[in-house]
C-alpha atoms as a printed R data frame, in Angstrom:
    type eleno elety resid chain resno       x       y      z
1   ATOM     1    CA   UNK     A     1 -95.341 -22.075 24.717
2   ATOM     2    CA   UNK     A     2 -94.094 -21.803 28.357
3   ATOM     3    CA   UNK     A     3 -90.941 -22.846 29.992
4   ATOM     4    CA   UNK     A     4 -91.602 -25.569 32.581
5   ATOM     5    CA   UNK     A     5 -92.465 -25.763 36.118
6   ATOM     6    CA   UNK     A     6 -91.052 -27.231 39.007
7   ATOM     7    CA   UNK     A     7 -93.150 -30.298 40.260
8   ATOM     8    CA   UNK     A     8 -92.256 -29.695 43.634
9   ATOM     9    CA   UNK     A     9 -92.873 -25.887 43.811
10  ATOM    10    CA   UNK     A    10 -94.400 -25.200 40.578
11  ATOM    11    CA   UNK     A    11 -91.718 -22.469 40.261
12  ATOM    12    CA   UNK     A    12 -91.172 -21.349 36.783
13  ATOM    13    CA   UNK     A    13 -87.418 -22.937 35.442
14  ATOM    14    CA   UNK     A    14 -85.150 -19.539 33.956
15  ATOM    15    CA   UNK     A    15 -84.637 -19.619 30.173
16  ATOM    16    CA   UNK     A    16 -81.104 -19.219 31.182
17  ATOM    17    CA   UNK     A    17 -81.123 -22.012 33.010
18  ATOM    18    CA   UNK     A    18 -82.189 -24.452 30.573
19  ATOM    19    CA   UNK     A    19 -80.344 -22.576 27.578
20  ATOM    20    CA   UNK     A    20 -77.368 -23.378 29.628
21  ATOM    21    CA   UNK     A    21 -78.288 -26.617 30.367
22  ATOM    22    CA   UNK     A    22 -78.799 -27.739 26.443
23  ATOM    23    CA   UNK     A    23 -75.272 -25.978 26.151
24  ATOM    24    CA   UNK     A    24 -73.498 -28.100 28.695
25  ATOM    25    CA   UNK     A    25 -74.306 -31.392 27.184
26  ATOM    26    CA   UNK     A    26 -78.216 -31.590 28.686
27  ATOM    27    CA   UNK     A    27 -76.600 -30.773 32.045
28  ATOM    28    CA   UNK     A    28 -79.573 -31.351 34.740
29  ATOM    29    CA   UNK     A    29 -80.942 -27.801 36.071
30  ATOM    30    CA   UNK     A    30 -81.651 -27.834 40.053
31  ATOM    31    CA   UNK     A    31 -84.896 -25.416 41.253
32  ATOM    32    CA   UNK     A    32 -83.937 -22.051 42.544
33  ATOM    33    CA   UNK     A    33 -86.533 -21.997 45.175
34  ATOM    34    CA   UNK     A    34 -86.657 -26.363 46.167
35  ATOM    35    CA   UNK     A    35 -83.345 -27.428 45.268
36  ATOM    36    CA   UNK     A    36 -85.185 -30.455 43.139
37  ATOM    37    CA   UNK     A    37 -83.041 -32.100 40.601
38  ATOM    38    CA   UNK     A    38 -84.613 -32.127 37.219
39  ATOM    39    CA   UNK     A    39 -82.765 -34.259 34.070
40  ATOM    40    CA   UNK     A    40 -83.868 -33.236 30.015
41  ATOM    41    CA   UNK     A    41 -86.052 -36.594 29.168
42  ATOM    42    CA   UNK     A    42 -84.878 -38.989 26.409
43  ATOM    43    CA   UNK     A    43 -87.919 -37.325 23.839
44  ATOM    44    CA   UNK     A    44 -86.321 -33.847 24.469
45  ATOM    45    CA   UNK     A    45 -83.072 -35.233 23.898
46  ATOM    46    CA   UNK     A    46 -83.880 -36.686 20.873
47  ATOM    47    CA   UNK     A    47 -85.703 -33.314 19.285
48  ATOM    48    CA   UNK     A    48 -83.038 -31.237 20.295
49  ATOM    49    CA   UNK     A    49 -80.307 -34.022 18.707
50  ATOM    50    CA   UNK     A    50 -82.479 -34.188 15.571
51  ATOM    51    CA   UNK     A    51 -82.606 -29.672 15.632
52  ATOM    52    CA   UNK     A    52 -79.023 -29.766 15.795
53  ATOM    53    CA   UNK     A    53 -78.291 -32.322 12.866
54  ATOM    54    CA   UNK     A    54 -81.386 -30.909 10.643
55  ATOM    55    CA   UNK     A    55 -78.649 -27.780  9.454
56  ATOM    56    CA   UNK     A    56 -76.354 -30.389  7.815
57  ATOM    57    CA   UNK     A    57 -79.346 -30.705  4.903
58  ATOM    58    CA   UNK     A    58 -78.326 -27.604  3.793
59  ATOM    59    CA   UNK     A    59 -74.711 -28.221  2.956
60  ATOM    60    CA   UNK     A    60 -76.019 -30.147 -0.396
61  ATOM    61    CA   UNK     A    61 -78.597 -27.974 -1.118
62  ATOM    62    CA   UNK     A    62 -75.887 -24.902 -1.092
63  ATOM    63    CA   UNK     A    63 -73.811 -26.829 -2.770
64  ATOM    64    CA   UNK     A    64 -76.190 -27.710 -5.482
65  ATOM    65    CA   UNK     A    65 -77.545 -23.936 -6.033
66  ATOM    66    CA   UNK     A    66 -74.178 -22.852 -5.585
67  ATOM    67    CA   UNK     A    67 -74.679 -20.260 -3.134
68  ATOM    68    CA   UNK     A    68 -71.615 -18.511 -0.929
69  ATOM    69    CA   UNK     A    69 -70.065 -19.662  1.617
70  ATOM    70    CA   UNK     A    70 -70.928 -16.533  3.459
71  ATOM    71    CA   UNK     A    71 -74.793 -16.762  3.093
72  ATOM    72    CA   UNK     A    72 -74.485 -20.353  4.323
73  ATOM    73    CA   UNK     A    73 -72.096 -19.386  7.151
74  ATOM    74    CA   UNK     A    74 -75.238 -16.586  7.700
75  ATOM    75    CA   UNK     A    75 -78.130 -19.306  7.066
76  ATOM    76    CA   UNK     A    76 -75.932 -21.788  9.495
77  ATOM    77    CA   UNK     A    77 -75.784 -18.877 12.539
78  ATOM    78    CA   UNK     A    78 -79.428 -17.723 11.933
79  ATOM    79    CA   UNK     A    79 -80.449 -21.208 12.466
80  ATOM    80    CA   UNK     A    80 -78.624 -22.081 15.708
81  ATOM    81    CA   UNK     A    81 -78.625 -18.720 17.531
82  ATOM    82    CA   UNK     A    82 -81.883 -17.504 16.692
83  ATOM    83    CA   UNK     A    83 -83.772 -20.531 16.215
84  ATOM    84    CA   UNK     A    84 -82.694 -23.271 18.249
85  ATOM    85    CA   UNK     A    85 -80.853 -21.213 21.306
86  ATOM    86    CA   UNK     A    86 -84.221 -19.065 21.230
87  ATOM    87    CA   UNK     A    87 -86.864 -21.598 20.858
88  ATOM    88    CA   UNK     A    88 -85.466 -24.764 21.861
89  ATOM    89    CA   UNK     A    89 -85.519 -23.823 25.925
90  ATOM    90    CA   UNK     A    90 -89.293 -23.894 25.467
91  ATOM    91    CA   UNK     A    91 -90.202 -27.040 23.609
92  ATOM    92    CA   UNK     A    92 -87.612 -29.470 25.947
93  ATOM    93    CA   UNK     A    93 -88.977 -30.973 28.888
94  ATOM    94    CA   UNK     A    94 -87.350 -32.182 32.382
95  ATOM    95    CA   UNK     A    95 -88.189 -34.738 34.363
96  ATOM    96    CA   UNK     A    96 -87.533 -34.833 38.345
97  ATOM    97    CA   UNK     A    97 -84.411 -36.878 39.475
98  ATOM    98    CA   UNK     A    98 -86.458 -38.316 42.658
99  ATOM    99    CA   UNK     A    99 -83.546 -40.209 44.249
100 ATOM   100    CA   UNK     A   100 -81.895 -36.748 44.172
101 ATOM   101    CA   UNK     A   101 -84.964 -35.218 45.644
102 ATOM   102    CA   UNK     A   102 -83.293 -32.694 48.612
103 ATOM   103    CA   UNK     A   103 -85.618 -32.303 51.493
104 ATOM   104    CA   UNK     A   104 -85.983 -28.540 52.499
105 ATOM   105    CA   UNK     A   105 -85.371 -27.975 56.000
């Protein structure tokens, strides 16, 4: 698992870049070194939707074992801080914007 490339440069994209992308409502991230315009693609968009979403199955299952509010409120921040804001800036994928490709002069 490797964060992606630029197409243009093959630059490596930051982690911080796309982690703050995915924050921003799939913001699209621009290459440091090209300028290229990159947008998330519809499959990442829909993995990342379906990540986000896949927490809610736990709210019955708590509810049905009856276990505290704080170890869900723990299970809940595990899940989306370590998991998803970790892991998730390596499994989306960007695709170049190429009427927004900037010509380097």
């Amino acid at each position: 698992m490797r964060l992606q490339k630029c197409g243009q440069c093959n630059k490596r994209f930051k982690w911080a870049q796309i982690s703050k992308s995915l924050l921003f409502s799939y913001k699209p991230i621009t290459c440091s070194h090209c300028g290229a315009d990159y947008k998330i693609t519809f499959s990442s968009r829909t993995i990342s939707a379906i990540l986000f979403t896949l927490i809610v199955l736990i709210v019955p299952f708590a509810r049905e074992q009856e276990l505290s509010i704080p170890f869900v409120i723990l299970v809940i921040f595990i899940y989306y801080v370590l998991l998803l804001s970790m892991i998730l800036p390596y499994i989306v994928k960007y695709e170049i914007q190429h009427s927004m490709i900037k010509s380097k002069r």
